[in-house]
C-alpha positions in Angstrom: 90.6 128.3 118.1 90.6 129.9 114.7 94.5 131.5 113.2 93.9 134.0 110.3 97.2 133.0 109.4 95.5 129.1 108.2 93.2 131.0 105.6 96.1 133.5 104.4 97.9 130.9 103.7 95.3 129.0 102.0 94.3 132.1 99.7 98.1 132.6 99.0 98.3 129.3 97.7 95.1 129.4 96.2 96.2 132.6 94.0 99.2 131.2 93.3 98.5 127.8 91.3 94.6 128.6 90.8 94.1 125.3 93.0 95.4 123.8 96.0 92.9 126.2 98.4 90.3 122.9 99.7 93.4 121.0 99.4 94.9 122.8 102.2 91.4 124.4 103.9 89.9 120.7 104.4 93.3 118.7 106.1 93.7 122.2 108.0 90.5 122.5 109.7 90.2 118.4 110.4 93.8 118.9 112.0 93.4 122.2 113.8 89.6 122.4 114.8 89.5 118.4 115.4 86.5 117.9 112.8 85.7 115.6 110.4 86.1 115.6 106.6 82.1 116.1 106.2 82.2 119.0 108.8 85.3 120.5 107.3 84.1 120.9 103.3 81.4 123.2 103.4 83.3 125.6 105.5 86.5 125.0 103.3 84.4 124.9 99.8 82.5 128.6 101.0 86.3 130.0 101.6 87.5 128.6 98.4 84.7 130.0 96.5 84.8 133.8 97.9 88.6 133.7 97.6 87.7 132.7 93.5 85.6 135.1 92.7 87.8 137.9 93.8 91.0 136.0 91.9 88.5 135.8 89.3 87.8 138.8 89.1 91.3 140.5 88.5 91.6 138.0 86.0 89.1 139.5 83.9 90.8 142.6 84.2 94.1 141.3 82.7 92.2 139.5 80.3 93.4 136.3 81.3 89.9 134.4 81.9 88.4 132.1 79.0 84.9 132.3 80.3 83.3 130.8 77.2 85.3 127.6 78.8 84.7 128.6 82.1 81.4 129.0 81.6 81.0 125.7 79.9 83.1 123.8 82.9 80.6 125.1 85.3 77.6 123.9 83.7 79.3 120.4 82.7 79.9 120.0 86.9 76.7 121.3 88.1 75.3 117.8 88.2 78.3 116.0 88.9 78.9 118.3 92.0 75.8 117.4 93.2 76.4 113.8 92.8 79.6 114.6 94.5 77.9 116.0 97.3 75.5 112.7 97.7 78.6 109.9 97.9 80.5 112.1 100.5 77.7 111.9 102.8 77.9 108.1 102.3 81.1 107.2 102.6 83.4 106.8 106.0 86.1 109.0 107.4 89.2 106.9 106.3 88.2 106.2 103.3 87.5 109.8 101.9 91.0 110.7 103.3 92.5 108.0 101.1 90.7 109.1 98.1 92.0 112.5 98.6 95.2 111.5 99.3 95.5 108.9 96.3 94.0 111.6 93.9 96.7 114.3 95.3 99.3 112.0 94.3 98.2 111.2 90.8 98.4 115.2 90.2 101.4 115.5 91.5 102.5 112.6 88.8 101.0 114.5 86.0 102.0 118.0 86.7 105.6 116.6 87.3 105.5 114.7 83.6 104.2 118.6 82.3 107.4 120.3 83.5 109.7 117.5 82.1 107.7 117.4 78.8 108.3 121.6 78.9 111.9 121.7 79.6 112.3 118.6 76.8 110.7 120.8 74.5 107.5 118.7 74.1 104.7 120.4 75.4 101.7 121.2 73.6 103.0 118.6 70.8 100.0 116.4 71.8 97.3 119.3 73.0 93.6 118.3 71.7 92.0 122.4 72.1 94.3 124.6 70.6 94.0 128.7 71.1 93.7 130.5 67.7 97.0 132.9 67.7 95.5 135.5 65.5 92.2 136.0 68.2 93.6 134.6 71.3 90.8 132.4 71.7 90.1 128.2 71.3 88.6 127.0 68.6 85.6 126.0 69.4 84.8 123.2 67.5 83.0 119.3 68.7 86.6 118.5 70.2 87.0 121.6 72.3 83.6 121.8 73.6 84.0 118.0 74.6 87.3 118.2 76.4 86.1 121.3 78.0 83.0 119.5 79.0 84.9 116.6 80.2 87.2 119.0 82.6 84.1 120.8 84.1 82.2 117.3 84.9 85.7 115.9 86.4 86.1 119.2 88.8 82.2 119.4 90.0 82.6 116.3 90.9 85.2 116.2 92.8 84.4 119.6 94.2 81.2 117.6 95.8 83.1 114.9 96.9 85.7 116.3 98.5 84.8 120.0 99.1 87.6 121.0 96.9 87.0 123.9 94.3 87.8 121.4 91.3 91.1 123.7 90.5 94.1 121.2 91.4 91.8 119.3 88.1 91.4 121.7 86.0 94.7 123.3 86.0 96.4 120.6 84.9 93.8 119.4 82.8 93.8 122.2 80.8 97.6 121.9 80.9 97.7 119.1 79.1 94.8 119.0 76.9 94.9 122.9 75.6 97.4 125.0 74.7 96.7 127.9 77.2 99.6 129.4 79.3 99.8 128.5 83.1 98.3 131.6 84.0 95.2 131.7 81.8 94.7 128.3 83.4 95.0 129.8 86.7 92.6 132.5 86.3 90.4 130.3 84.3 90.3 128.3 87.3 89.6 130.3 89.6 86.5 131.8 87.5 85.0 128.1 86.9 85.8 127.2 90.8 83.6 130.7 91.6 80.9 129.3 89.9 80.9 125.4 90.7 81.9 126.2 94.2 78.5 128.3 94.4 76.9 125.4 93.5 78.3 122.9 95.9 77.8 125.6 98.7 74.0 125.3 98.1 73.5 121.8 97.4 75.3 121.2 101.1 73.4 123.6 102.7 70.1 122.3 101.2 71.2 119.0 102.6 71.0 120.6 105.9 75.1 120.3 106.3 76.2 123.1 109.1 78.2 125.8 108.4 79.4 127.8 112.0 78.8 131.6 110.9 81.3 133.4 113.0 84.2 131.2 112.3 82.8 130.7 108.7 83.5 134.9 108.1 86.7 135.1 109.9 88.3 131.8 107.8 86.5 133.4 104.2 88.0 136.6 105.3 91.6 135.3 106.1 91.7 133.5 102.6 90.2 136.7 100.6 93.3 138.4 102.1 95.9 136.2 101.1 94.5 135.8 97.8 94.8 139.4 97.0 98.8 139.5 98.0 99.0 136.4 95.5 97.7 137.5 92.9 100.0 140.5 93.1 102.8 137.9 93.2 101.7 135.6 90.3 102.1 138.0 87.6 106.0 137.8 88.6 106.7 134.5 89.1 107.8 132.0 86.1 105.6 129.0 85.3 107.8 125.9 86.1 108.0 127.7 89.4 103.9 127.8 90.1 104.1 124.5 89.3 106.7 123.2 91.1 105.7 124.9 94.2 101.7 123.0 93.6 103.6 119.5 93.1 105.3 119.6 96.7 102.2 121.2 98.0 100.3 118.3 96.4 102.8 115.7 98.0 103.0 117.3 101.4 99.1 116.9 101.9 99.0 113.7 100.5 101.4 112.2 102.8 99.9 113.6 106.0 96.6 112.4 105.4 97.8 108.7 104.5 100.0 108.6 107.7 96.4 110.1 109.7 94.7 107.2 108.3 97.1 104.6 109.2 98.0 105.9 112.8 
């Protein structure tokens, strides 16, 4: 039995942080539809992805998407999605849940050490991709394009492994590594998980994975709702909150799929 409220939910906290949509979509369909974690990421990855592109696309309109990045991200995790996609199929149940919990947690760490390092007045001090204040664009330069690089290839893979759209990566990532604001990261995100996603969606479906079409459209449709009310909400909401509200999201998840591999 499907709840719209599960992918409302999901696109509300998707819209909100710019991640944290598979990270909720996967442990909510193995919990509430009783499937596994292979059955679970395409359907959770083809939500993720349509609730993207439409919180990608009102961050074009307020200018808040670096899609020279983006665009770059996406093609550095086109292969590593795919590779993604190939060691899921191979590994077992408890273990994938253990990865995803173990890599929830070490998120959590680093996003926590980003608010400190803010409210000490340290952020930024150590950034590699800076944004040029007189443009409002990175200098692109051999650095940039590499850390850039390195942030796409880390998401796609991740997005294959775990059906995940690669955002709870690349926010942070380009928290800590650029100087961009929270919400340029967010929408930058949600553009680059758009496109990766896309990819993912039809390297598991060329794999012969099933996706259930009926259920598919009513969860995609659930979590395109809730991501429009959030993004109405972002825009009001300061950035140590986003982030705070991620890092318990992060934790929550974390635990409950350690304690479902241990029961």
């Amino acid at each position: 039995m499907f709840s719209p409220l599960i992918g409302i939910v999901i696109g509300l906290v998707m819209g909100l942080t710019g991640a944290g949509g598979g990270i909720l979509a996967v442990p909510a369909l193995v919990y509430s539809q009783g499937w596994s974690m292979q059955q679970a990421m395409p359907v959770a990855l083809l939500a993720v992805t349509s609730g993207a592109v439409l919180g990608a696309f009102e961050g074009f309109i307020r200018k808040l998407v670096r899609y020279r990045a983006g665009i770059l991200m996406a093609c550095a995790g086109s292969v590593p999605a795919w590779l993604g996609v190939q060691l899921a199929a191979r590994l077992s149940q408890v273990l994938l849940m253990r990865c995803f919990a173990v890599v929830l947690l070490i998120v959590a760490a680093r996003l926590y050490y980003q608010i400190r390092a803010h409210a000490n007045g340290e952020m930024h001090q150590t950034a590699i991709v800076r944004i040029n204040q007189d443009t409002g664009r990175f200098h692109w330069n051999f650095p940039t394009m590499s850390i850039i690089s390195l942030i796409g290839a880390v998401a796609g893979f991740m997005t294959g492994l775990l059906g995940v759209g690669g955002g709870f990566i690349i926010v942070p990532m380009l928290r800590h590594f650029t100087t961009i604001s929270i919400h340029g990261a967010v929408a930058t995100s949600l553009f680059v998980i758009s496109l990766v996603g896309s990819i993912g969606i039809v390297s598991a479906l060329s794999h012969g994975t099933p996706i259930p079409a009926v259920f598919s459209f009513l969860f995609v449709t659930a979590t395109a709702a809730g991501m429009l009310l959030a993004r109405r909400i972002a825009a009001k909401l300061p950035a140590h909150a986003v982030q705070a509200m991620f890092i318990l999201l992060l934790l929550g998840v974390a635990a409950s799929l350690l304690i479902r591999t241990i029961s």
